[in-house]
C-alpha positions, 0 to 999 in steps of 0.5 A, spaced: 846 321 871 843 327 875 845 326 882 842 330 889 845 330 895 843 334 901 848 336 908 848 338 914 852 345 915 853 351 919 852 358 918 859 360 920 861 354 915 857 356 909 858 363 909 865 361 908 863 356 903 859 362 899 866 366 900 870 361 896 865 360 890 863 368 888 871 368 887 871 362 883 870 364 876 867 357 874 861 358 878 855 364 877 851 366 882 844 365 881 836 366 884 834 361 888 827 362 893 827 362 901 835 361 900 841 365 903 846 363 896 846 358 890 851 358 885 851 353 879 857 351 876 860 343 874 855 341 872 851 342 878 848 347 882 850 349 890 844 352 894 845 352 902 838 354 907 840 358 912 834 356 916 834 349 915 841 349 917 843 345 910 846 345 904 843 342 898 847 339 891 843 338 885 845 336 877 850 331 873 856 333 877 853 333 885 856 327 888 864 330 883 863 337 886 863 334 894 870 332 892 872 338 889 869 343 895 872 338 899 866 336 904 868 331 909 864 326 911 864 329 918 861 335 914 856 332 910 854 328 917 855 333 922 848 334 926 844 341 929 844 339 936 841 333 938 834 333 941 831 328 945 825 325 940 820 327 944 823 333 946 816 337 944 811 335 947 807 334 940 811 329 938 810 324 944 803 324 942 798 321 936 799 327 932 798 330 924 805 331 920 803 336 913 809 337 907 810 339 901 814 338 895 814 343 888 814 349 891 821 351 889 821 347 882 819 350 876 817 345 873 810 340 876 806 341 881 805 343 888 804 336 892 802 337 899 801 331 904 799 330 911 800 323 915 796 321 921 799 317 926 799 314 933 804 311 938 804 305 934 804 308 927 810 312 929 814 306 930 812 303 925 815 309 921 821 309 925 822 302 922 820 303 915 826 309 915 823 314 914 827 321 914 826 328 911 825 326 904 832 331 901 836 326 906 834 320 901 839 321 895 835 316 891 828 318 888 827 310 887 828 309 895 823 316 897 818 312 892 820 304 895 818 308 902 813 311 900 809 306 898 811 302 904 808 308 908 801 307 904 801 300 905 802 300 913 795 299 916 791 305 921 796 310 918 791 316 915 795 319 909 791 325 905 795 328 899 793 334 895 796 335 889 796 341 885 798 342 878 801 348 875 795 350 871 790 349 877 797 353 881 797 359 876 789 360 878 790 360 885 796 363 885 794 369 881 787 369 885 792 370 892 798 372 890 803 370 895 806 363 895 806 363 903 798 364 903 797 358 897 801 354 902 798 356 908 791 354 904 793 348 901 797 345 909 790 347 911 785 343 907 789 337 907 790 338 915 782 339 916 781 332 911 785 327 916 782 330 922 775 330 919 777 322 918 780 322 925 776 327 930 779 324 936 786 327 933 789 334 937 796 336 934 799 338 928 805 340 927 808 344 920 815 346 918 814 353 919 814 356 911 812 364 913 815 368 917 809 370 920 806 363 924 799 367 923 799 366 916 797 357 917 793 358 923 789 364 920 788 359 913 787 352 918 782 357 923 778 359 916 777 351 915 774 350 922 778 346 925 779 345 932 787 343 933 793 345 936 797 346 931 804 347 932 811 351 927 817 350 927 824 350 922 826 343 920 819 340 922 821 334 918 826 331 924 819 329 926 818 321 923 810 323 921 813 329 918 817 326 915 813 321 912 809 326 910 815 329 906 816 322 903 809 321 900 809 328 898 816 328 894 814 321 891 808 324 889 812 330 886 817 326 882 811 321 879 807 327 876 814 330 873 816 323 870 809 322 867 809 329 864 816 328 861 814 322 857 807 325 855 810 331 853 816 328 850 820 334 853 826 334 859 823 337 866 829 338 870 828 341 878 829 347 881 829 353 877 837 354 875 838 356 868 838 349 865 831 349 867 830 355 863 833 352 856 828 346 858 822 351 858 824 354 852 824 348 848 818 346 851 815 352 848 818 352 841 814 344 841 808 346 844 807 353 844 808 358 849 800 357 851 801 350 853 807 352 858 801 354 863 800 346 864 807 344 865 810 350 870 809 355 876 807 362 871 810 367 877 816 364 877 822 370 874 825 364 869 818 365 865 820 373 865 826 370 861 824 366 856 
């Protein structure tokens, strides 16, 4: 059963973790979106995220290869520097929380969701358990917490799900990914705060280097909201719950698809995704890849 398991991990401590893998001849190094190194081997794929400061372990072999490389508990567990919870000014106040699942799998659609909530509702939250969604190592739980999420009364939920064949026409008309997501952060944040006007922040992890390219995208919707970025958004509990809806959401439509398709549909774009999408294509034709996987990704260059 395919496992997924997401830590805590210094720089200084990945980078020697890098070092040990490229000398390892049982792993390959691959390509992998907005990541500092990823390598695949045991069955399971390493991929560490120098701006979010995390290191994630995805496939059959996750949870061996944590023994393998040794990763204590003290390592799996280490925080960042720990922050007071209102240690931003926007996250003691109501406010909007916007994220987004999909964008770096191959396979599916790009959800994103945004989540509205007051003093009360973030409460609330904090005693559903909501956290970032990769800290939650079970699909099942993120869709248990989600639904419970979606139950809880005078919290506003906006969702954006935006299939591949839909992805492919946007992405060719604006031929950048940071842009798409800025676009589509944009509707959803401009949605909730149409359905509660008194609502004055928004906060976003920060996907592009340059915050401008979301504030642009949300100042074209019209909007007038303070909108704040930050690497790790999702240590806020309404961003946090927007990431839950959101993967919740991605996983649902991936299992859905599979089933209809009668194919497998992993995550991520390792190299087992590619040798999916090629017996994909020789059951329904290189034509229908369009319905089922993000286009401009290199894996379709390989097949």
């Amino acid at each position: 059963m395919a496992g997924s398991y997401s830590l805590l991990m210094t720089s200084e401590t990945a980078r020697a973790l890098q070092r040990r893998l490229a000398g390892e001849p049982a792993f390959r190094e691959m390509s992998r979106p907005y990541a500092l190194f990823c390598y695949e081997g045991m069955e399971a794929s390493v991929t560490y995220y120098e701006k979010r400061g995390r290191l994630v372990l995805q496939g059959r072999g996750a949870e061996d290869l944590i023994n393998v490389l040794g990763l204590s508990e003290q390592e799996q567990t280490k925080p960042q520097k720990k922050t007071s919870p209102h240690a931003y000014p926007e996250e003691s106040l109501p406010h909007i929380g916007v994220d987004e699942s999909g964008k770096g799998d191959y396979f599916g659609p790009l959800v994103v969701a945004g989540v509205y909530a007051d003093e009360s509702g973030m409460k609330k939250l904090a005693e559903l358990g909501c956290r970032d969604s990769k800290q939650i190592h079970s699909d099942e739980q993120v869709a248990r917490i989600a639904a419970a999420v979606e139950g809880v009364s005078g919290i506003e939920i906006e969702l954006l799900c935006i299939g591949p064949q839909r992805y492919n026409d946007l992405y060719e008309r604006i031929g950048n990914l940071n842009r798409l997501l800025a676009w589509g952060h944009a509707r959803v944040i401009s949605a909730l705060h149409a359905r509660v006007p008194s609502c004055s922040q928004a906060l976003s992890d920060q996907f592009a280097s340059n915050e401008m390219v979301l504030s642009r995208a949300l100042a074209a919707t019209g909007v007038s909201i303070h909108l704040h970025q930050r690497p790790r958004a999702e240590e806020d509990i309404v961003v946090a719950a927007a990431s839950i809806i959101a993967r919740s959401h991605f996983v649902g439509w991936m299992r859905r698809a599979a089933r209809a398709a009668q194919c497998e549909f992993p995550l991520g774009c390792a190299p087992h995704v590619l040798s999916a999408a090629r017996v994909f294509v020789q059951k329904h034709g290189r034509d229908r890849l369009r319905d089922v996987a993000k286009l401009h990704f290199k894996l379709t260059a390989q097949l």
